[in-house]
C-alpha positions as a Markdown table, in Angstrom:
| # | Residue | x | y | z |
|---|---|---|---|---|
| 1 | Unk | 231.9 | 146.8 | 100.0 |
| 2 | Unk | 230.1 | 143.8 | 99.3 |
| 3 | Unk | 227.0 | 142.3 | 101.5 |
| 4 | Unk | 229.7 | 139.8 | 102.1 |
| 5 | Unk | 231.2 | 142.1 | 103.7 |
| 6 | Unk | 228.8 | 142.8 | 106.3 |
| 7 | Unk | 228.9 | 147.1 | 106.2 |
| 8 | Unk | 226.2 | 148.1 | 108.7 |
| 9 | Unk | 226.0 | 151.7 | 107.4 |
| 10 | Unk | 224.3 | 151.3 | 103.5 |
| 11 | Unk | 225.3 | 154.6 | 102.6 |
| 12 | Unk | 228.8 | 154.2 | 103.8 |
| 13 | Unk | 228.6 | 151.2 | 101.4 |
| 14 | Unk | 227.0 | 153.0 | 98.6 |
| 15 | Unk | 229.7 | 156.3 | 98.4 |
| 16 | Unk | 232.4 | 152.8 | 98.7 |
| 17 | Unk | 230.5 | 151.4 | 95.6 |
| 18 | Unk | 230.4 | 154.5 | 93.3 |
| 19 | Unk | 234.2 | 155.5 | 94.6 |
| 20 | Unk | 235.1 | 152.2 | 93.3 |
| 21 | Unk | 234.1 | 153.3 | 89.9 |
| 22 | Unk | 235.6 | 156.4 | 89.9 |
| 23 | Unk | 239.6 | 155.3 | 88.4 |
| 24 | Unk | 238.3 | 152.9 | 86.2 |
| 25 | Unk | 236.4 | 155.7 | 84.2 |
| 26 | Unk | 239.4 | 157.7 | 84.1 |
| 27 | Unk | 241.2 | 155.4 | 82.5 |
| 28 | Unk | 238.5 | 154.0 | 80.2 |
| 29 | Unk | 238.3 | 157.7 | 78.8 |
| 30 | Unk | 241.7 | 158.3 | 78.7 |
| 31 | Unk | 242.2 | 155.0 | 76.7 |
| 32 | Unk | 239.1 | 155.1 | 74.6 |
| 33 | Unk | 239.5 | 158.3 | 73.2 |
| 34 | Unk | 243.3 | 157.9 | 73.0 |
| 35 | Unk | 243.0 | 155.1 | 70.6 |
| 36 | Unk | 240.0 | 154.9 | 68.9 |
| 37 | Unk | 241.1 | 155.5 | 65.4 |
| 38 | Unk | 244.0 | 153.1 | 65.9 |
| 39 | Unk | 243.7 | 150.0 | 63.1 |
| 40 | Unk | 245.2 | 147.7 | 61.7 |
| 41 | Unk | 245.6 | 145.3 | 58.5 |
| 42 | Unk | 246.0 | 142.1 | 58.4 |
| 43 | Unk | 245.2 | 139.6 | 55.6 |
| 44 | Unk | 244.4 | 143.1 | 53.2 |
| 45 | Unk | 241.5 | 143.3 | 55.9 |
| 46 | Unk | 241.6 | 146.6 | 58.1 |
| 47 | Unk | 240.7 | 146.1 | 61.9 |
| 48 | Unk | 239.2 | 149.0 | 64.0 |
| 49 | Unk | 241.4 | 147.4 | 67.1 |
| 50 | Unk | 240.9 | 151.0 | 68.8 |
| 51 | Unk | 237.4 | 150.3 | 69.2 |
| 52 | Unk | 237.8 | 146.6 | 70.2 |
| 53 | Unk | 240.3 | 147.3 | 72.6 |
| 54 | Unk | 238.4 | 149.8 | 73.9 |
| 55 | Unk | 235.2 | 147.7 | 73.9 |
| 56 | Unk | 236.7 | 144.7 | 75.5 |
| 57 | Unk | 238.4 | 146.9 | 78.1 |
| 58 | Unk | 235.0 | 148.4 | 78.8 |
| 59 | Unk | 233.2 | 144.9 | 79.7 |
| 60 | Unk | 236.5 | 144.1 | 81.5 |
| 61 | Unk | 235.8 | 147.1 | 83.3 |
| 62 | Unk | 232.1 | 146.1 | 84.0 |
| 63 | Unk | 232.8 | 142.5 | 85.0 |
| 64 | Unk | 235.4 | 143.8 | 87.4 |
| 65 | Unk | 233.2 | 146.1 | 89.0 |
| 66 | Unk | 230.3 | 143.6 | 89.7 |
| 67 | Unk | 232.6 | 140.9 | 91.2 |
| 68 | Unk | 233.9 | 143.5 | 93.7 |
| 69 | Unk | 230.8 | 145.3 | 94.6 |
| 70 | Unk | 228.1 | 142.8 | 93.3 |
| 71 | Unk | 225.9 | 146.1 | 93.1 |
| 72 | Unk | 224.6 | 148.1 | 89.7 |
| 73 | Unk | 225.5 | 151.4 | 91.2 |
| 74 | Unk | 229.1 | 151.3 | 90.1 |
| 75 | Unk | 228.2 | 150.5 | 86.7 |
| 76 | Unk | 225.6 | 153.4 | 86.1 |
| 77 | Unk | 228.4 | 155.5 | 87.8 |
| 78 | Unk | 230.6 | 154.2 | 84.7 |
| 79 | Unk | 228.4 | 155.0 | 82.3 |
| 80 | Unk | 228.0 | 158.5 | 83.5 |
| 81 | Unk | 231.5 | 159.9 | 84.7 |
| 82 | Unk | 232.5 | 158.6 | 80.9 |
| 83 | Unk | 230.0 | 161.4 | 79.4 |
| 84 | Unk | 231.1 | 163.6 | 81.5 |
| 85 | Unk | 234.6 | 162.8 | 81.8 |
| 86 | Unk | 234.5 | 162.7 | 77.4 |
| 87 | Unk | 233.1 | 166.4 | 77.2 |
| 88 | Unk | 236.3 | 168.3 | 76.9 |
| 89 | Unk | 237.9 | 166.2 | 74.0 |
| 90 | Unk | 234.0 | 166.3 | 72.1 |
| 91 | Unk | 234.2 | 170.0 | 71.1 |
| 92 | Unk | 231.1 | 171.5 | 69.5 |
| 93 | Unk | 228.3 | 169.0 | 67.6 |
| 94 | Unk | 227.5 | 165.3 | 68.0 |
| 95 | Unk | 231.0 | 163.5 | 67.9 |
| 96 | Unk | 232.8 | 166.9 | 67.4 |
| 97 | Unk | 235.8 | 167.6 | 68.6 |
| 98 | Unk | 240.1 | 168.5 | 68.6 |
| 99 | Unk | 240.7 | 164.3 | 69.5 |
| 100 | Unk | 236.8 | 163.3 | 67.8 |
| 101 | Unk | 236.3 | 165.4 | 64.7 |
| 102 | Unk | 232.9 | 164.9 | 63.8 |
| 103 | Unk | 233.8 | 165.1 | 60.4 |
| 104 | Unk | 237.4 | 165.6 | 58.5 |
| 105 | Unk | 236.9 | 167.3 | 55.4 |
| 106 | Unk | 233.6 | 166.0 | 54.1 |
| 107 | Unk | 234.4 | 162.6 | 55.8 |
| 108 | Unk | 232.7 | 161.5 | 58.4 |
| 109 | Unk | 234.3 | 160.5 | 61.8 |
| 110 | Unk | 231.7 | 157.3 | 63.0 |
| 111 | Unk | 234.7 | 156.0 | 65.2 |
| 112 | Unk | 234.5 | 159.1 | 67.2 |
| 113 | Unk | 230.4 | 158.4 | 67.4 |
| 114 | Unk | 231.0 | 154.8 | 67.9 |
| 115 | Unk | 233.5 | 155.4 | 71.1 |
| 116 | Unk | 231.0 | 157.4 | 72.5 |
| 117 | Unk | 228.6 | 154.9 | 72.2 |
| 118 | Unk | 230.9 | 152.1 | 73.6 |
| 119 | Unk | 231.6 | 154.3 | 76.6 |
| 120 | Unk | 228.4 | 155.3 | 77.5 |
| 121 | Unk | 226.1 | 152.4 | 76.6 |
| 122 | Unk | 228.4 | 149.1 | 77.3 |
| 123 | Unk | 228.0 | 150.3 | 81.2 |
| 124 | Unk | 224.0 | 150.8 | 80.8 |
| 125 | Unk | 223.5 | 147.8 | 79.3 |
| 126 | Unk | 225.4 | 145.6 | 81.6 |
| 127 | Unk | 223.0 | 147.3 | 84.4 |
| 128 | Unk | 220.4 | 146.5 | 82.6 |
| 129 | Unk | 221.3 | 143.2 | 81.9 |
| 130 | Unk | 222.2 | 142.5 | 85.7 |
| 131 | Unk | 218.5 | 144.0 | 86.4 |
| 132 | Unk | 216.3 | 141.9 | 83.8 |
| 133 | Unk | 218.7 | 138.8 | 85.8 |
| 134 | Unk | 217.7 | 140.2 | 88.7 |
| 135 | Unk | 214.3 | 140.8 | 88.2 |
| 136 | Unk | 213.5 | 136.9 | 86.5 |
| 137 | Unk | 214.7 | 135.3 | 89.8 |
């Protein structure tokens, strides 16, 4: 899937890029919104280690896909499936839903905004980042 790997068809190797991408964003929504509100004290500190598991697994995700496909597309793919693949646990309203209240009681929810965020944007920006790299050689 690589240019390594000499594919003479470039849409053959395009639909092998973005299929690539496909099971990691299952499981980067599945774990994401699964264990976003999880934390953790330590030292009388509490730790949002849902959301840093869940970020780190995201740029784990990222690196993972540019070493095998050494290609952008898989990333944008990434960053899309996870909105759409997020939808049915968001309910109604930003950050609303049965597994991402917006808002318990008058509390507001910003681990369920912040998720989103992570899921969404850490993708986008590492395609952006790979294209401003690109772009100053």
């Amino acid at each position: 899937m690589s240019p390594a790997a000499g594919s003479s068809d470039p849409l053959t190797e395009r639909l092998g890029q973005g299929a690539v991408a496909i099971l990691p964003a299952i499981i980067s929504v599945l774990l994401m919104i699964t264990t976003h509100r999880l934390r953790v004290e330590l030292g009388g500190v509490e730790l949002p280690v849902g959301l840093l598991l869940g970020a780190a697994y995201q740029v784990l995700t990222c690196v993972f896909l540019w070493a095998v496909t050494a290609s952008r597309l898989p990333l944008v793919i990434l960053g899309g499936l996870w909105g759409l693949l997020s939808m049915p646990f968001l309910g109604n309203g930003v950050g609303g839903g049965v597994l991402m209240p917006g808002a318990l009681g008058e509390q507001p929810q910003y681990s369920g905004w912040i998720v989103q965020l992570l899921g969404v944007g850490i993708p986008f920006l590492a395609a952006g980042l790979l294209s401003l790299r690109r772009r100053g050689r």
